[in-house]
ZARO-238091 format. One record per residue (C-alpha): residue in one letter; chain; x, y, z. Coordinates in steps of 0.02 Angstrom, whole numbers, plus 50000, padded with zeros to 5 digits. Example, Ala and Ser with C-alpha at 12.3 -4.5 7.8 and 13.67 -1.06 7.14 Angstrom:
<pts>
> residuo/cadena/x/y/z
> A/A/50615/49775/50390
> S/A/50684/49947/50357
</pts>
This chain:
<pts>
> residuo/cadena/x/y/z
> X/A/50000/50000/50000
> X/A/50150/50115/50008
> X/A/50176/50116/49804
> X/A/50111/50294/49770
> X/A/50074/50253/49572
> X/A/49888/50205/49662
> X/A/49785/50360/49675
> X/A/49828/50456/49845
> X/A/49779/50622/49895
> X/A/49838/50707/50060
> X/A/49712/50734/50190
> X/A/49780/50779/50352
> X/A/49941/50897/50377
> X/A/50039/50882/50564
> X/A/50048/51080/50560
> X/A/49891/51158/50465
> X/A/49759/51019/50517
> X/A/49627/50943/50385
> X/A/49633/50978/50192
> X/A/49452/51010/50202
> X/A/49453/51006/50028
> X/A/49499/50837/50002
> X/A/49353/50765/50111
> X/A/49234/50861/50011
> X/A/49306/50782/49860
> X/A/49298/50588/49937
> X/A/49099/50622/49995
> X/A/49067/50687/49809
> X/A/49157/50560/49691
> X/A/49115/50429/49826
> X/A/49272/50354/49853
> X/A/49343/50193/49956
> X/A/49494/50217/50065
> X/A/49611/50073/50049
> X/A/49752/50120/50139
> X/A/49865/50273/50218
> X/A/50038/50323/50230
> X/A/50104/50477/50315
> X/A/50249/50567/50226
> X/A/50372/50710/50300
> X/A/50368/50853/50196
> X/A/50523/50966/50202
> X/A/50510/51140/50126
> X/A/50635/51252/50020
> X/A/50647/51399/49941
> X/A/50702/51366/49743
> X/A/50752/51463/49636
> X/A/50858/51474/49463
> X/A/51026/51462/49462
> X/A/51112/51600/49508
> X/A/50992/51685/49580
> X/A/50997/51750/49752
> X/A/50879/51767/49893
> X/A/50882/51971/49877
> X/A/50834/51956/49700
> X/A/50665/51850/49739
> X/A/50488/51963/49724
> X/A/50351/51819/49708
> X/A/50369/51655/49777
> X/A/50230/51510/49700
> X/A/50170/51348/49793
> X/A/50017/51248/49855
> X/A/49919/51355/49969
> X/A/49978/51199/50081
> X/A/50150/51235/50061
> X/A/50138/51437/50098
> X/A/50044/51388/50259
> X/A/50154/51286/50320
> X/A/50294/51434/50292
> X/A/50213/51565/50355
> X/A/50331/51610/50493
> X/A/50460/51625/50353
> X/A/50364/51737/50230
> X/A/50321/51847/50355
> X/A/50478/51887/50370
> X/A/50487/51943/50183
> X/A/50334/52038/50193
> X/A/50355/52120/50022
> X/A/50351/51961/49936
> X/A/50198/51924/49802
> X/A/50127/51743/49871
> X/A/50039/51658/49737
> X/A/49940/51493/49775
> X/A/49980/51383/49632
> X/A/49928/51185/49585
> X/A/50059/51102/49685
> X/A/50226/51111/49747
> X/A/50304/51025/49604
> X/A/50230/51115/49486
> X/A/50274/51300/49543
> X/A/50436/51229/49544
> X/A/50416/51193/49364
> X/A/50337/51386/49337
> X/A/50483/51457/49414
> X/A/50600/51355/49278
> X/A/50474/51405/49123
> X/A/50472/51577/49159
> X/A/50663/51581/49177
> X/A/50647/51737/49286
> X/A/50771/51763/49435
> X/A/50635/51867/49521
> X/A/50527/51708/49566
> X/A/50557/51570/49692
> X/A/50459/51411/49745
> X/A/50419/51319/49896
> X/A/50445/51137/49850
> X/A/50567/50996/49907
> X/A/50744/50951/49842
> X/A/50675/50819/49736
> X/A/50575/50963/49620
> X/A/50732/51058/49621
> X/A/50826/50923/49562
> X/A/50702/50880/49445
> X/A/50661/51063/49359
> X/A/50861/51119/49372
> X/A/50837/51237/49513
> X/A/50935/51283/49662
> X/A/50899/51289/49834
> X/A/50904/51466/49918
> X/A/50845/51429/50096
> X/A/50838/51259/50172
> X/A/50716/51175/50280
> X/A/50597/51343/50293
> X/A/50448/51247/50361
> X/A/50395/51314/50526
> X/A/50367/51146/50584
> X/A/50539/51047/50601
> X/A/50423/50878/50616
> X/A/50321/50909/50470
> X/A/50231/50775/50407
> X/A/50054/50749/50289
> X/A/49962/50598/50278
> X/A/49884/50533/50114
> X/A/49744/50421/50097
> X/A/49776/50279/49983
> X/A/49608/50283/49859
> X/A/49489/50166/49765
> X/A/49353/50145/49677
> X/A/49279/49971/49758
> X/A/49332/49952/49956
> X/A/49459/49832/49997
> X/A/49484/49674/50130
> X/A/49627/49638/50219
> X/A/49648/49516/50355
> X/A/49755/49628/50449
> X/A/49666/49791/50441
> X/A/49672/49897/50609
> X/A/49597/50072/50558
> X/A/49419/50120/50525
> X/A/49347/50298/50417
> X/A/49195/50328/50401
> X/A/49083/50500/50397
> X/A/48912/50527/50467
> X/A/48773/50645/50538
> X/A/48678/50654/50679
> X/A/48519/50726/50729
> X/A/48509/50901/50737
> X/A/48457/50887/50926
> X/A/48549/50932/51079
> X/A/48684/50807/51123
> X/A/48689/50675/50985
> X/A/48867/50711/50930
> X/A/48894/50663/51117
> X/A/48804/50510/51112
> X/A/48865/50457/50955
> X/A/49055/50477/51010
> X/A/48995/50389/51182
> X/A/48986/50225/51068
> X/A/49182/50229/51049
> X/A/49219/50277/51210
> X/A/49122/50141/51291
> X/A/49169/50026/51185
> X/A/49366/50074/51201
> X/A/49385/50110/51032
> X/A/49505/50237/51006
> X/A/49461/50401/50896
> X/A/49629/50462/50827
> X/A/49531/50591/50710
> X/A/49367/50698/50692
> X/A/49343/50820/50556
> X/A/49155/50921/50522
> X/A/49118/50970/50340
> X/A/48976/51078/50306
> X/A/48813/50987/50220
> X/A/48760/51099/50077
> X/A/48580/51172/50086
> X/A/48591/51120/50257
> X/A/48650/51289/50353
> X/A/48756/51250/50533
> X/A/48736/51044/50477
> X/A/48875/50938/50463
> X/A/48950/50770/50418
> X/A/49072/50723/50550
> X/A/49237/50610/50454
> X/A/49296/50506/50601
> X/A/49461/50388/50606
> X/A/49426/50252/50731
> X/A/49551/50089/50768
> X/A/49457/49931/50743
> X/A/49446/49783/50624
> X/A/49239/49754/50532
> X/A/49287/49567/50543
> X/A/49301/49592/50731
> X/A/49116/49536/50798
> X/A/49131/49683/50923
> X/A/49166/49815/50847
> X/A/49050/49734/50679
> X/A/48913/49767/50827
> X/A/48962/49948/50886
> X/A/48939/49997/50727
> X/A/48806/49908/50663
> X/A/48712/49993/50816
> X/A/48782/50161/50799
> X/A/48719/50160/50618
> X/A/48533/50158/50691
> X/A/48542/50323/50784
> X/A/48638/50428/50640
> X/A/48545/50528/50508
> X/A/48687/50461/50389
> X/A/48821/50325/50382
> X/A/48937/50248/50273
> X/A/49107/50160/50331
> X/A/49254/50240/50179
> X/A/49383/50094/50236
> X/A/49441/49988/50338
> X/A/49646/49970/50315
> X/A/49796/49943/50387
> X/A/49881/50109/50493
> X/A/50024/50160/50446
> X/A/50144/50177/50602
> X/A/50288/50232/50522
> X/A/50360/50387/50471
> X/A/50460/50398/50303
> X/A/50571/50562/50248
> X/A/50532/50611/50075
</pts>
């Protein structure tokens, strides 16, 4: 599950939280999460050779990637930020345009790969910077092994059903490593909750919990059920 030529997309960032877009994206094209894998992202300024830091004006990346540097660029507040497609691919702006007077955030691997230089090292503000991807699918996936449940729901809108909906891991000592809300459209201050839960569906027990917790949510639907990834690999 670690070969990234199966579709991924990032969905949770150690520094900046939830790529809310992303879980908008899985709900709407109904997709099956097969697997995960968490990456550590390091950050550089590139830009062309022979350019220098005092000649940079506009710097391009992922609106990820400028988040995660934002004690950096403030510190070049005369800088033009422009949110661009990805990482990689500002990197591969900044080498069309052949202008010294832009930079990219992007790793050494897009430097190496567009011919640019890095100007500033390591510029993340978070030394322990890491994103995790969801591994994606059209049909879900078994595996005998799997530890980690998603799935998204919603509740009543009635005082204290979140609560009693959570109440079903906590009795049940399952542990919740991750809850994101996403706003239901049409459906002003509504939400479907994305929740991250360790557990196996071929265990009997926690088949149960969540057969039963399925009967007191407005909407259910389990995304995956996959092995965790527990380690962390530099990129």
């Amino acid at each position: 599950m670690s070969n990234f030529s199966i579709p991924r997309a990032p969905i949770e960032n150690s520094s900046t939280g939830g790529i809310t877009e992303v879980y908008d994206l899985i709900h709407q094209f109904d997709c099956h999460v097969v697997g995960e894998k968490y990456v550590r992202v390091e950050h550089n300024l590139l830009g062309l050779p022979g350019a220098a830091l005092e000649d940079i004006r506009e710097v391009y990346s992922h609106p990820q990637g400028l988040d995660q540097c934002r004690g950096y660029l403030k510190r070049h507040g005369d800088w033009v930020l422009h949110p661009y497609f990805s990482t990689s691919q500002s990197a591969a702006k900044v080498q069309e345009t052949g202008d010294p007077h832009l930079a990219a955030i992007a790793n050494k691997t897009a430097a190496g790969l567009y011919g640019l230089e890095v100007l500033v090292p390591h510029i993340n503000d978070n030394t322990t910077n890491y994103t995790r991807f969801f591994i994606l699918a059209a049909q879900p996936e078994e595996r005998e092994t799997a530890d980690k449940i998603t799935l998204v729901l919603t509740v009543r809108h009635e005082p204290g059903a979140l609560y009693h909906v959570l109440g079903y891991f906590f009795y049940n000592s399952m542990n919740m490593t991750h809850l994101e809300s996403r706003p239901m459209k049409g459906r002003p201050f509504e939400y479907f909750f994305h929740i991250d839960v360790m557990g196996s569906l071929k265990d009997p027990v926690t088949y149960h919990v969540l057969h039963n917790l399925k009967d007191h949510c407005n909407y259910f639907k389990i995304l995956g059920n996959y092995i965790a990834d527990a380690r962390r690999e530099c990129t």
